[in-house]
N, CA and C atoms of all chains as a GROMACS GRO file, in nm:
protein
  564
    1UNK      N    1  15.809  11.248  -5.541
    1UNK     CA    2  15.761  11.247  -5.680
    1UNK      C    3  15.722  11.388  -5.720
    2UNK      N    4  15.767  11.443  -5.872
    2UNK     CA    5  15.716  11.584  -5.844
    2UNK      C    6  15.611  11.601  -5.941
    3UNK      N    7  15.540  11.569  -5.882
    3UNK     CA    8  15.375  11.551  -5.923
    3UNK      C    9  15.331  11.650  -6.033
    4UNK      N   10  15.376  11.780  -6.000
    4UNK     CA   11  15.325  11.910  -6.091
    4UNK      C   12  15.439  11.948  -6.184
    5UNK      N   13  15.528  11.882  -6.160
    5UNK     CA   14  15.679  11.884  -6.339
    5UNK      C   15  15.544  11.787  -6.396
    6UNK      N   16  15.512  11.674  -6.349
    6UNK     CA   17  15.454  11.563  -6.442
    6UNK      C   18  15.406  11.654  -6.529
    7UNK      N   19  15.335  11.770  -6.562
    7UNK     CA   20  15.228  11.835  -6.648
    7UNK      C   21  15.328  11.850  -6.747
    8UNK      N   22  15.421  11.984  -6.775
    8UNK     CA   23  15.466  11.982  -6.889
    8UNK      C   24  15.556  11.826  -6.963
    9UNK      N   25  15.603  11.741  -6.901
    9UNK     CA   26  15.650  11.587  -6.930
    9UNK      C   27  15.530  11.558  -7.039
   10UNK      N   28  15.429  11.551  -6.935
   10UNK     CA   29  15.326  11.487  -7.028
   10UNK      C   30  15.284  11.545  -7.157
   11UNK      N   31  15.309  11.680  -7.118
   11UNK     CA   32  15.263  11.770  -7.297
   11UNK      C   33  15.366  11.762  -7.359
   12UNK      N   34  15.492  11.730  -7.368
   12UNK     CA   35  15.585  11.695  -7.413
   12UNK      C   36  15.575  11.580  -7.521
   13UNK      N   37  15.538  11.441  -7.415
   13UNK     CA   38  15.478  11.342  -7.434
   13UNK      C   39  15.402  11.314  -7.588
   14UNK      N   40  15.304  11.434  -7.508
   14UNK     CA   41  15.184  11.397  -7.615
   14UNK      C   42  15.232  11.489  -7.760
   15UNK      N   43  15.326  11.539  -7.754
   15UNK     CA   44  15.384  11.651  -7.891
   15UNK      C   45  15.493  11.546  -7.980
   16UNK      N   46  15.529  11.386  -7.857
   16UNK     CA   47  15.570  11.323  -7.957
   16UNK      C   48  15.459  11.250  -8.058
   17UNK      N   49  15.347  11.263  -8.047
   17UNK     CA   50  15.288  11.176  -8.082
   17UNK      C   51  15.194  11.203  -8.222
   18UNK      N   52  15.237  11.248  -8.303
   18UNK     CA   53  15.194  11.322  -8.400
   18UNK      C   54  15.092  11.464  -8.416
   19UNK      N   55  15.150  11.537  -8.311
   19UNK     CA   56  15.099  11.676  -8.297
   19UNK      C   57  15.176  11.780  -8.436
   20UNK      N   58  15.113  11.883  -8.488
   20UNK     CA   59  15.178  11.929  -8.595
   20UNK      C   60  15.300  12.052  -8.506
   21UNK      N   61  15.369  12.110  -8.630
   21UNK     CA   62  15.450  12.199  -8.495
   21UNK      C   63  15.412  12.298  -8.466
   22UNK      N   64  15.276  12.345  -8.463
   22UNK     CA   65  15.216  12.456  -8.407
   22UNK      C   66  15.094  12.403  -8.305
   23UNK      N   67  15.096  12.246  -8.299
   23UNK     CA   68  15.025  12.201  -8.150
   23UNK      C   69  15.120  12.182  -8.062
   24UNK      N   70  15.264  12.159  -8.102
   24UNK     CA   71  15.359  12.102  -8.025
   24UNK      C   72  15.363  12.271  -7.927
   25UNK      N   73  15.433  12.371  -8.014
   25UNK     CA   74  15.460  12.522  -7.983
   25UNK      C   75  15.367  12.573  -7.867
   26UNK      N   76  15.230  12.516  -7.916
   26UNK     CA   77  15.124  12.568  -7.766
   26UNK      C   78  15.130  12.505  -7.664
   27UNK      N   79  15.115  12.341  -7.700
   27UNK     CA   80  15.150  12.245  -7.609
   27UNK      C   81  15.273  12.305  -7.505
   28UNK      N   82  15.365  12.347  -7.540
   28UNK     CA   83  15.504  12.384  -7.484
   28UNK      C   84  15.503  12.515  -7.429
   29UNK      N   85  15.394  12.645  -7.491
   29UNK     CA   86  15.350  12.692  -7.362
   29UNK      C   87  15.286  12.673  -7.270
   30UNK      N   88  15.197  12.588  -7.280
   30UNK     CA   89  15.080  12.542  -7.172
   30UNK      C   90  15.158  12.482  -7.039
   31UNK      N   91  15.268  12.402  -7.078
   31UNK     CA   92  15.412  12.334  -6.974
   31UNK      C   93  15.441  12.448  -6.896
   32UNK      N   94  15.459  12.545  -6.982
   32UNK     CA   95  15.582  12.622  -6.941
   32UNK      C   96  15.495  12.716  -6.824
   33UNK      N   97  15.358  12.736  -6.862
   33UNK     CA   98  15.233  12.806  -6.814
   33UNK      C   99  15.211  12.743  -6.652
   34UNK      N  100  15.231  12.590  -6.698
   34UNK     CA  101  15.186  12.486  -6.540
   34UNK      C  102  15.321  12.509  -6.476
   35UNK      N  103  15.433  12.501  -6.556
   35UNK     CA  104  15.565  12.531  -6.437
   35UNK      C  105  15.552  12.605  -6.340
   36UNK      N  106  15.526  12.716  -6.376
   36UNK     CA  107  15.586  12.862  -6.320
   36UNK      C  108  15.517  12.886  -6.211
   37UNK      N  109  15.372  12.854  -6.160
   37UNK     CA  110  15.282  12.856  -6.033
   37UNK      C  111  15.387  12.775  -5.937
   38UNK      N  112  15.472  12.674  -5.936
   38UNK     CA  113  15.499  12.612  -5.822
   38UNK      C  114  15.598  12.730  -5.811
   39UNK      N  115  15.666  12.735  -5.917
   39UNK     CA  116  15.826  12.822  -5.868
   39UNK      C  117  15.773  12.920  -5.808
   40UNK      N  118  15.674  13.034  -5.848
   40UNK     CA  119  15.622  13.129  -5.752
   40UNK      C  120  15.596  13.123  -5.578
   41UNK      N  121  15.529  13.005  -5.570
   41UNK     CA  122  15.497  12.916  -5.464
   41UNK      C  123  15.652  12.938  -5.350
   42UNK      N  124  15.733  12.849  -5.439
   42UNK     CA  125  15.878  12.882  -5.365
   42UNK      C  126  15.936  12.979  -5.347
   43UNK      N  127  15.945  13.072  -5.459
   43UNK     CA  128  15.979  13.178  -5.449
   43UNK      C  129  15.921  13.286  -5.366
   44UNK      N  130  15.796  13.296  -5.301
   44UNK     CA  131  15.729  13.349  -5.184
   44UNK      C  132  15.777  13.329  -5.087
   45UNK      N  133  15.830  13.227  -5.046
   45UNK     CA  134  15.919  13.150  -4.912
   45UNK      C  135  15.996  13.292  -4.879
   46UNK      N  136  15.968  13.276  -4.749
   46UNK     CA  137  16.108  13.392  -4.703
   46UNK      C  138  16.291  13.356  -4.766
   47UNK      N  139  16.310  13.397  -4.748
   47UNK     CA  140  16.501  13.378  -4.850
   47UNK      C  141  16.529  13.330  -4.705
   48UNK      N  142  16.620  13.180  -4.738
   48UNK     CA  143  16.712  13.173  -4.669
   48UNK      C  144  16.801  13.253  -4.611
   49UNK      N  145  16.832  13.215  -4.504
   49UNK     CA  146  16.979  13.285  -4.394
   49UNK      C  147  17.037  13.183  -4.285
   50UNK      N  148  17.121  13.283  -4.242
   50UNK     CA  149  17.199  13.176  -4.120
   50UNK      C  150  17.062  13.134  -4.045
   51UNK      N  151  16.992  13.222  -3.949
   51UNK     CA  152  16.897  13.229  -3.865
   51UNK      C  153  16.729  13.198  -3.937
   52UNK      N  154  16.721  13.134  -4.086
   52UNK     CA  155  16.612  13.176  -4.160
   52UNK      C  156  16.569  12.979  -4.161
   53UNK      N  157  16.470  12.928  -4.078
   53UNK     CA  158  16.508  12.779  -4.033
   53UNK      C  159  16.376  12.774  -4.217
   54UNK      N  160  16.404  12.664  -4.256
   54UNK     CA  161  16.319  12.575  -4.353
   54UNK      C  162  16.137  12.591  -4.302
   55UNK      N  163  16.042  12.559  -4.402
   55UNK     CA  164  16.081  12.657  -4.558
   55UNK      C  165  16.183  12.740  -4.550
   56UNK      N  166  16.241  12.762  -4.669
   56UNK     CA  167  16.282  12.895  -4.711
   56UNK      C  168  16.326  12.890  -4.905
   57UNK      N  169  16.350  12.988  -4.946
   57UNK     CA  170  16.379  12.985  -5.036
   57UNK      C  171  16.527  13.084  -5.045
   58UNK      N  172  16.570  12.988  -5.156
   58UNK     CA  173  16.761  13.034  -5.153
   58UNK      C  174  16.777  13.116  -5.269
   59UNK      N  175  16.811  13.243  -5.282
   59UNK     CA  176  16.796  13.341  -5.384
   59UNK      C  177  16.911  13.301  -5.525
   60UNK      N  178  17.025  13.228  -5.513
   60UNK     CA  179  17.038  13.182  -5.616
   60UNK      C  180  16.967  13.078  -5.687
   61UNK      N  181  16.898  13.016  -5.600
   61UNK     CA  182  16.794  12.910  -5.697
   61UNK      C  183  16.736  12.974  -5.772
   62UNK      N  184  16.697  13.047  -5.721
   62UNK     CA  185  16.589  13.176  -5.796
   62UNK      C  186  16.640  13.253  -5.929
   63UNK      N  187  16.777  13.289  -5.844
   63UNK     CA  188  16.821  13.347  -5.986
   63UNK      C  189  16.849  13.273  -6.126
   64UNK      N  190  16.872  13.116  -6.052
   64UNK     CA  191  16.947  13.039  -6.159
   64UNK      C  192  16.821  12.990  -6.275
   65UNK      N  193  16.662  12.987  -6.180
   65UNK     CA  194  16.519  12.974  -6.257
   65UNK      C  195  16.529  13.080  -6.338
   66UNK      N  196  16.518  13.215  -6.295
   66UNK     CA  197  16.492  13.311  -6.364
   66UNK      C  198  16.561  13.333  -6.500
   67UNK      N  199  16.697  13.302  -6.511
   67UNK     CA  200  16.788  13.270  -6.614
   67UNK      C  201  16.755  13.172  -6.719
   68UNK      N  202  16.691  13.057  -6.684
   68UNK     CA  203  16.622  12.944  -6.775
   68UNK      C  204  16.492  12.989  -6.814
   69UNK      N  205  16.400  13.094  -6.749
   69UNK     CA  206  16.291  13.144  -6.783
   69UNK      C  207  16.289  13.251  -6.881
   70UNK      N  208  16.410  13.308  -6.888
   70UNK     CA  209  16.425  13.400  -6.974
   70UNK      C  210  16.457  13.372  -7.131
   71UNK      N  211  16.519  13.233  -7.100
   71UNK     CA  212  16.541  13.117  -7.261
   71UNK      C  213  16.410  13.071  -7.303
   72UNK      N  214  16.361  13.056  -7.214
   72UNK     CA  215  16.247  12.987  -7.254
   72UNK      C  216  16.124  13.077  -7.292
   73UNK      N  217  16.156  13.132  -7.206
   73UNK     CA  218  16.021  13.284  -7.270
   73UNK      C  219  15.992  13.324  -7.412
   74UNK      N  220  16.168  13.350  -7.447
   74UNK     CA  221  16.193  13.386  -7.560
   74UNK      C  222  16.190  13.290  -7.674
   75UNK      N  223  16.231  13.175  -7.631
   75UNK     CA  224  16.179  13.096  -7.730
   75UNK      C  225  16.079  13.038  -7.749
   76UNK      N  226  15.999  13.039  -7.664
   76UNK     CA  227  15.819  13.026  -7.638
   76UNK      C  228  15.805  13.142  -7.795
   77UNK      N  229  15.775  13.300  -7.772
   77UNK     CA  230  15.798  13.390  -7.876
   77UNK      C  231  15.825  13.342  -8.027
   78UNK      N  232  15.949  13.298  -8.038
   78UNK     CA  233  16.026  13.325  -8.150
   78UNK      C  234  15.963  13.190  -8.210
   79UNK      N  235  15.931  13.075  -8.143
   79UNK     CA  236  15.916  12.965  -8.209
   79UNK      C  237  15.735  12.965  -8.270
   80UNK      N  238  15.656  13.057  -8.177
   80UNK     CA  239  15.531  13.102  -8.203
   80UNK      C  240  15.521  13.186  -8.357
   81UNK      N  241  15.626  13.284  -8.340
   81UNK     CA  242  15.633  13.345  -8.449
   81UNK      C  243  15.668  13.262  -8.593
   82UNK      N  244  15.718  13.155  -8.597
   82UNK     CA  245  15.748  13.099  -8.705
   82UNK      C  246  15.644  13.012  -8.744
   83UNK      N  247  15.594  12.939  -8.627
   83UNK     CA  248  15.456  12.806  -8.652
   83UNK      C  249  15.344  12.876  -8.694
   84UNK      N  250  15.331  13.025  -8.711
   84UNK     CA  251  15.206  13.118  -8.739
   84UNK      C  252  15.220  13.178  -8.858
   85UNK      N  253  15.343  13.192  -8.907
   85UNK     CA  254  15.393  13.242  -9.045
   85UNK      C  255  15.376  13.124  -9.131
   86UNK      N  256  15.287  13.156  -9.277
   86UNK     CA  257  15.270  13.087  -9.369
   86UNK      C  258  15.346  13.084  -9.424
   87UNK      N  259  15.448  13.142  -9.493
   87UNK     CA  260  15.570  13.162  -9.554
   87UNK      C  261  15.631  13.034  -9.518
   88UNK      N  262  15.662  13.041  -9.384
   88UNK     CA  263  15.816  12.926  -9.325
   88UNK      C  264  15.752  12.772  -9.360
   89UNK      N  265  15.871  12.687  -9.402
   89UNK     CA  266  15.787  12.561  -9.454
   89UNK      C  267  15.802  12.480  -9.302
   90UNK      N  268  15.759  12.363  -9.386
   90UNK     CA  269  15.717  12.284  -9.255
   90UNK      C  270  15.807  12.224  -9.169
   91UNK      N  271  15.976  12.233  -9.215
   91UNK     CA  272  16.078  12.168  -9.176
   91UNK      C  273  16.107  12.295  -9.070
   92UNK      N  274  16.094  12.416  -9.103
   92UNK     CA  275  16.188  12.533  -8.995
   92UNK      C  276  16.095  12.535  -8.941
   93UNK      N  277  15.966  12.486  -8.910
   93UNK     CA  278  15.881  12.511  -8.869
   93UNK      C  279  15.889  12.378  -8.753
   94UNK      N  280  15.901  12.227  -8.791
   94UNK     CA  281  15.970  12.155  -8.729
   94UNK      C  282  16.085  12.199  -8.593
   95UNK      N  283  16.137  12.244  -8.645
   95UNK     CA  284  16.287  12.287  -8.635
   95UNK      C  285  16.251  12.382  -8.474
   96UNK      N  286  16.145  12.486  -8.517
   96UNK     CA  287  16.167  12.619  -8.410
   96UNK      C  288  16.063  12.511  -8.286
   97UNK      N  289  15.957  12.400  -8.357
   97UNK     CA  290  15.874  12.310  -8.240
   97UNK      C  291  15.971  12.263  -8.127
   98UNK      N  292  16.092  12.182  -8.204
   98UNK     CA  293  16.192  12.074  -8.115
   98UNK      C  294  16.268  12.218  -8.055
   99UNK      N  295  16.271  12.270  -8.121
   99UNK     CA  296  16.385  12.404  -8.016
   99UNK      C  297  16.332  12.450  -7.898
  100UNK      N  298  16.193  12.481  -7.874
  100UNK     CA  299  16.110  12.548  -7.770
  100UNK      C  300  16.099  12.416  -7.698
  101UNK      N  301  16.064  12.283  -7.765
  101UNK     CA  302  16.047  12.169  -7.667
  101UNK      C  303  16.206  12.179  -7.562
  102UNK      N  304  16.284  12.164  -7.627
  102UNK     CA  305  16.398  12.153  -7.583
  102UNK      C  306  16.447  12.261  -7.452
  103UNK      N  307  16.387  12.417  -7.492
  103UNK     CA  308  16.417  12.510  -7.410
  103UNK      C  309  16.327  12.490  -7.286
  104UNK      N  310  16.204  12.439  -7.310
  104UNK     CA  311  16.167  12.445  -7.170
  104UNK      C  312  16.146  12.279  -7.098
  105UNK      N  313  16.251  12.188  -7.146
  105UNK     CA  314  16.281  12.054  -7.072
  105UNK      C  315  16.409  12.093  -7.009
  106UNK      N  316  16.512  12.201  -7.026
  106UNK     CA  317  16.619  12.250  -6.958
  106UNK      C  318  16.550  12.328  -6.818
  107UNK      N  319  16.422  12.414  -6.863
  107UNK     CA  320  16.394  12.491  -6.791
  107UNK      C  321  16.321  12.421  -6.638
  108UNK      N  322  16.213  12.298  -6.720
  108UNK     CA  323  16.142  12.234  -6.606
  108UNK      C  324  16.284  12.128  -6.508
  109UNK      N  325  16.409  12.127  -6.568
  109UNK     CA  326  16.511  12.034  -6.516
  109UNK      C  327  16.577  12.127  -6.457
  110UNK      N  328  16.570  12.282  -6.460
  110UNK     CA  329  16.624  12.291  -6.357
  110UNK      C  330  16.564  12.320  -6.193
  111UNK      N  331  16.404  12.369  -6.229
  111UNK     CA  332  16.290  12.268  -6.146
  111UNK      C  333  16.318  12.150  -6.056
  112UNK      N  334  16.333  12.094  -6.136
  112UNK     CA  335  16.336  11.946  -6.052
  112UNK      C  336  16.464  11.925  -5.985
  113UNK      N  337  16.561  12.001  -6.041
  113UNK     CA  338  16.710  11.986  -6.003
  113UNK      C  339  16.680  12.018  -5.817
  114UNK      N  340  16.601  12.144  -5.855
  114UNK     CA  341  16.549  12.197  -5.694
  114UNK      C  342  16.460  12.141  -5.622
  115UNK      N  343  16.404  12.023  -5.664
  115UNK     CA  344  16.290  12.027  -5.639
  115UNK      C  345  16.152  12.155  -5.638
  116UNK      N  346  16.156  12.172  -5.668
  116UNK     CA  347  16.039  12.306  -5.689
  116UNK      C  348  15.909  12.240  -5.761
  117UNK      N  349  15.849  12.248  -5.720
  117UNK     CA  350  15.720  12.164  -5.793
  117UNK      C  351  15.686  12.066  -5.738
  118UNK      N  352  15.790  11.978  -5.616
  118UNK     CA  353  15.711  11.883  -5.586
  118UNK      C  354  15.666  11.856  -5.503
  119UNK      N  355  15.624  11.738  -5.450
  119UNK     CA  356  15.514  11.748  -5.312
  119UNK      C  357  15.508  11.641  -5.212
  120UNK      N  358  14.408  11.540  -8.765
  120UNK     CA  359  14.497  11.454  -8.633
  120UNK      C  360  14.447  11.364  -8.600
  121UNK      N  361  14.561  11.267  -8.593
  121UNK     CA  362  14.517  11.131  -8.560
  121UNK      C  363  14.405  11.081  -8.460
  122UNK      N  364  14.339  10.978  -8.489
  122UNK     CA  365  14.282  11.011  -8.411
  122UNK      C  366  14.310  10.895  -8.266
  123UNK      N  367  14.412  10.832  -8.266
  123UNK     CA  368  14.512  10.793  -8.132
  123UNK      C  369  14.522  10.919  -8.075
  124UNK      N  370  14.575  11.027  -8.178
  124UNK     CA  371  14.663  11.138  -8.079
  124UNK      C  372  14.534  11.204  -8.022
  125UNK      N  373  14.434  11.223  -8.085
  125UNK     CA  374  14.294  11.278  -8.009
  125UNK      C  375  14.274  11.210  -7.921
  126UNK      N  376  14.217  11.100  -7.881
  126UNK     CA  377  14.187  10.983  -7.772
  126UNK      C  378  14.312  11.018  -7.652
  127UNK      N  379  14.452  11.022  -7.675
  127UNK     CA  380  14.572  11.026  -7.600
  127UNK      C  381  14.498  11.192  -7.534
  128UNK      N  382  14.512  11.300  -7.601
  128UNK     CA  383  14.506  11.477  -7.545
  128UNK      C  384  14.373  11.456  -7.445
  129UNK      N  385  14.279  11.342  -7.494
  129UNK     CA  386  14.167  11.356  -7.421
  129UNK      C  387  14.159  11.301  -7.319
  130UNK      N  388  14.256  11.160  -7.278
  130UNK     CA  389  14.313  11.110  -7.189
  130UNK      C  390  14.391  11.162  -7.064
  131UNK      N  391  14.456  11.269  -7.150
  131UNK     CA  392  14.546  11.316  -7.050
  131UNK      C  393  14.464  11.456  -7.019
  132UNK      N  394  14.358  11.494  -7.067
  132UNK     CA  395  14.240  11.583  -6.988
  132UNK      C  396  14.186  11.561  -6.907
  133UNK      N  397  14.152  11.420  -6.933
  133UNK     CA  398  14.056  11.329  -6.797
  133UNK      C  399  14.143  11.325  -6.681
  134UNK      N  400  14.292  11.237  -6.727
  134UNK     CA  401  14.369  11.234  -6.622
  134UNK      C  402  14.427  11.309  -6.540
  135UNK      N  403  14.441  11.466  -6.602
  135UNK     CA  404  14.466  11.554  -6.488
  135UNK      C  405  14.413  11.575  -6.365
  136UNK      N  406  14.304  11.578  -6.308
  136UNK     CA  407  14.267  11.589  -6.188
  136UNK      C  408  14.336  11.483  -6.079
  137UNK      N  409  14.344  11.409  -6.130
  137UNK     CA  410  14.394  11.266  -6.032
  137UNK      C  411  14.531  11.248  -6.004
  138UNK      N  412  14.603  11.335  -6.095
  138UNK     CA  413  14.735  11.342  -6.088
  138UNK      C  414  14.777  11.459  -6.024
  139UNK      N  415  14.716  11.551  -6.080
  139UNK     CA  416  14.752  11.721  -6.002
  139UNK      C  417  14.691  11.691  -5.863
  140UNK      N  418  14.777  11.798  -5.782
  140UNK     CA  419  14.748  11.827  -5.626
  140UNK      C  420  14.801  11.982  -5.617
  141UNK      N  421  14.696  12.054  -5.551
  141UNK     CA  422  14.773  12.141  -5.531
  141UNK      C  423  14.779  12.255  -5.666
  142UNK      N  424  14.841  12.389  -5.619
  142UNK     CA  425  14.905  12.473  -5.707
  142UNK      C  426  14.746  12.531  -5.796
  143UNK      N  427  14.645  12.562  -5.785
  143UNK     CA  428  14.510  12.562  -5.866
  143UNK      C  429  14.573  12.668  -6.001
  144UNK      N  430  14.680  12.768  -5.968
  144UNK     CA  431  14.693  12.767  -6.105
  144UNK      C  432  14.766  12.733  -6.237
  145UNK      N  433  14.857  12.643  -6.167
  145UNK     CA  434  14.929  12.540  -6.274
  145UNK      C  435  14.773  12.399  -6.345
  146UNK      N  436  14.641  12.376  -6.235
  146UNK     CA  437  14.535  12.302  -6.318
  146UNK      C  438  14.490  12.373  -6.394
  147UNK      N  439  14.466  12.519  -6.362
  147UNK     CA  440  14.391  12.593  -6.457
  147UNK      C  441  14.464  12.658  -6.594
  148UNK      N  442  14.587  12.646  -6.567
  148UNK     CA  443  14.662  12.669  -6.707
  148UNK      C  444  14.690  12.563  -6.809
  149UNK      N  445  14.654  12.470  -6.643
  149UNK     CA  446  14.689  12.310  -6.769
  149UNK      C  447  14.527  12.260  -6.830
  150UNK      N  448  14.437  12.282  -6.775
  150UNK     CA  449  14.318  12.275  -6.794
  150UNK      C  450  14.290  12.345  -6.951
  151UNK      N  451  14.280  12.479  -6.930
  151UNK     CA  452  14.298  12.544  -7.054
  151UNK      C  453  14.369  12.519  -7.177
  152UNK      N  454  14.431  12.474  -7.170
  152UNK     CA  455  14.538  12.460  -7.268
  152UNK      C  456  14.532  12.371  -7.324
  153UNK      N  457  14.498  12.280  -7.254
  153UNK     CA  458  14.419  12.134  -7.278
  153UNK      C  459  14.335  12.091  -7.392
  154UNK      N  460  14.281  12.229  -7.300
  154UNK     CA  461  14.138  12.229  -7.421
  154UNK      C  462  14.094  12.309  -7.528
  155UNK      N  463  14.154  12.398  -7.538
  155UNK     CA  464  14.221  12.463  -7.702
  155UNK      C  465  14.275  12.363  -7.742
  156UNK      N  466  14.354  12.294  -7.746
  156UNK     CA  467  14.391  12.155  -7.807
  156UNK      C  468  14.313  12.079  -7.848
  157UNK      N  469  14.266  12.037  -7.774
  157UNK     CA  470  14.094  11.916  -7.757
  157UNK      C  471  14.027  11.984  -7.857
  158UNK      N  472  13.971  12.085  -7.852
  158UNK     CA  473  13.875  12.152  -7.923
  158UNK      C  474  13.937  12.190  -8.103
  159UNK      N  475  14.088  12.220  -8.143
  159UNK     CA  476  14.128  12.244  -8.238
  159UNK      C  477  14.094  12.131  -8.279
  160UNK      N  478  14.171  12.010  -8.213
  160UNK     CA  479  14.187  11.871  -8.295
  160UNK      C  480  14.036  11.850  -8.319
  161UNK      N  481  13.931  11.836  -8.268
  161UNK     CA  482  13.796  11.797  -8.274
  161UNK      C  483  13.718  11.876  -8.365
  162UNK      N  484  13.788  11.990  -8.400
  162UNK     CA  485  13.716  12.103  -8.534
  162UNK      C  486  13.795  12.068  -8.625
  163UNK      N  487  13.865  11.980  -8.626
  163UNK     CA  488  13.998  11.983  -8.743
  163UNK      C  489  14.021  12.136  -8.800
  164UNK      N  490  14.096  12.210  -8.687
  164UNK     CA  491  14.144  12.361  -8.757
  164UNK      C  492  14.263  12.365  -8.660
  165UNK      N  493  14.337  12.515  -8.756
  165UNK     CA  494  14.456  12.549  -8.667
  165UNK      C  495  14.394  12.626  -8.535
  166UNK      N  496  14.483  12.651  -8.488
  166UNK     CA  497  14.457  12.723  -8.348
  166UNK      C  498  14.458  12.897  -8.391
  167UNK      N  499  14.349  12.953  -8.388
  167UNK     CA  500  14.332  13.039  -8.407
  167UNK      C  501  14.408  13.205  -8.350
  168UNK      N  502  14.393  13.292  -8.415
  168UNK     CA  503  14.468  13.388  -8.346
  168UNK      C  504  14.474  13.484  -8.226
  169UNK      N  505  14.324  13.427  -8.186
  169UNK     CA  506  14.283  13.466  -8.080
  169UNK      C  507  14.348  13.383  -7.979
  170UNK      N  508  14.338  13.295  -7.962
  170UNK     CA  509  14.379  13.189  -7.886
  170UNK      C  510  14.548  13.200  -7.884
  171UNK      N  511  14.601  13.236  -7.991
  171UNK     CA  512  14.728  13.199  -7.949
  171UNK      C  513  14.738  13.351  -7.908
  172UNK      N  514  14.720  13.441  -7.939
  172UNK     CA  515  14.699  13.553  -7.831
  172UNK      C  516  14.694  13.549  -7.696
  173UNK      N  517  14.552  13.487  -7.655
  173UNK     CA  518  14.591  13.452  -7.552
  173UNK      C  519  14.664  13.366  -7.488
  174UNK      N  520  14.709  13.292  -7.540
  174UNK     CA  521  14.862  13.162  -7.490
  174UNK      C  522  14.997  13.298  -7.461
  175UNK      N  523  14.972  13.390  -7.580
  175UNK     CA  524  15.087  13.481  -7.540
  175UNK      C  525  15.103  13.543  -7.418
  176UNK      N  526  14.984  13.605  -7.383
  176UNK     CA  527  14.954  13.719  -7.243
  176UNK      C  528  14.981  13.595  -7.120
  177UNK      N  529  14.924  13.465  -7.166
  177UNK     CA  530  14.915  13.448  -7.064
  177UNK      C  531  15.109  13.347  -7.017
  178UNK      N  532  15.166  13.349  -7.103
  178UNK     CA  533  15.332  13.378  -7.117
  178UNK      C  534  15.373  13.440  -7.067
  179UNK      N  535  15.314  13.560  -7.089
  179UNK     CA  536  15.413  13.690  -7.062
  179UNK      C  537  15.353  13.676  -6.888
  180UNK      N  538  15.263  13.669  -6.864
  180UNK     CA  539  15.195  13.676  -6.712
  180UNK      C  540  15.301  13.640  -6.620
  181UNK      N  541  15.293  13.483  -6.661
  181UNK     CA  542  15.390  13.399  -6.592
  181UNK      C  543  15.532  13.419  -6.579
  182UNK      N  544  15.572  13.478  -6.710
  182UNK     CA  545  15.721  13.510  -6.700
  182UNK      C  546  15.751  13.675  -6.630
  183UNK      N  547  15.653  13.793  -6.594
  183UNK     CA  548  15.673  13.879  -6.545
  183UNK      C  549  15.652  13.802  -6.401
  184UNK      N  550  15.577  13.749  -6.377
  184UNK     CA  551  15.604  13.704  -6.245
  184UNK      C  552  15.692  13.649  -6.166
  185UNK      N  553  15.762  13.532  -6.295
  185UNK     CA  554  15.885  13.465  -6.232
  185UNK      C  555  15.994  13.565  -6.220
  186UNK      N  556  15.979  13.670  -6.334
  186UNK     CA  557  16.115  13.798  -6.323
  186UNK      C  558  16.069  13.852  -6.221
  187UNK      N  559  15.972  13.892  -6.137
  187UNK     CA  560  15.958  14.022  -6.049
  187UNK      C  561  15.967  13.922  -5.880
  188UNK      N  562  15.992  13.777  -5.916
  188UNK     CA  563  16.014  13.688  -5.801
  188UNK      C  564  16.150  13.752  -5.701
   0.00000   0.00000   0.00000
């Protein structure tokens, strides 16, 4: 069971539930905030090898996290920047919430794909 | 905000401890975060700019870390 994905799921969760889209946007860093301690966790592991017995950690996993972290970072950013601007109405504002939700449910899946996070 | 959805954020404040194991700083990010939430909804205000300030740094923390992994 991977006990510590459960965190961002659940803020997810709770952003369906009539959060506006600038509770959803924090909500969705706070996920993205609880992710990243396990991957570190793994990512400390010595790197796999022929001779490198379990734990270990496999440097394309790593790379393939780091690649989803970099989507998600940025759209953590960009979607912040819009839910804080008075200008943007409430639909693009909608719009940039479900996009960041979206970027970091790819990101925590590919987490779980690895198991990373769980226990 | 509703106040289901208040009762639910405050729910799932309580319920973190019992569910988390492990990792103290994925509780303490989830802890926090939590409760800038808790606390907006319960002042009925937006989340201030301080606060999302710090939601930023503490973004960027996590993501220089996962890059320098």
């Amino acid at each position: 069971m991977k006990k510590l994905l459960i965190l961002p799921l659940l803020l997810l969760l709770v952003s369906a539930c009539g959060l506006t889209p600038q509770e959803k946007v924090y909500a969705a860093g706070v996920g993205y905030q609880t992710a990243g301690p396990p991957f570190l966790t793994y990512a400390n592991l010595p790197r796999c090898s022929a001779t490198r017995p379990q734990p270990c950690s496999d440097q394309a996993v790593i790379d393939e996290v780091k690649r989803a972290d970099n989507v998600v970072y940025v759209a953590l950013e960009q979607a912040k920047a819009v839910v804080v601007d008075p200008t943007k109405t409430e639909s693009v504002a909608a719009a940039a919430a479900s996009a960041v939700e979206y970027a970091l449910s790819v990101f925590t899946s590919v987490l779980a794909q690895y198991n990373i996070g769980s226990k | 905000m509703p106040q289901l959805t208040l009762a639910l954020i405050s729910g799932l404040f309580e319920l973190l401890p019992s569910v988390i194991a492990g990792v103290s700083g994925a509780v303490a990010a989830y802890n926090h975060g939590a409760g800038v939430l808790k606390t907006a909804a319960a002042e009925k205000r937006d989340i201030t700019a301080a606060e999302w300030d710090d939601w930023s740094s503490r973004n960027k923390a996590v993501h220089d870390a996962i890059q320098g992994a």
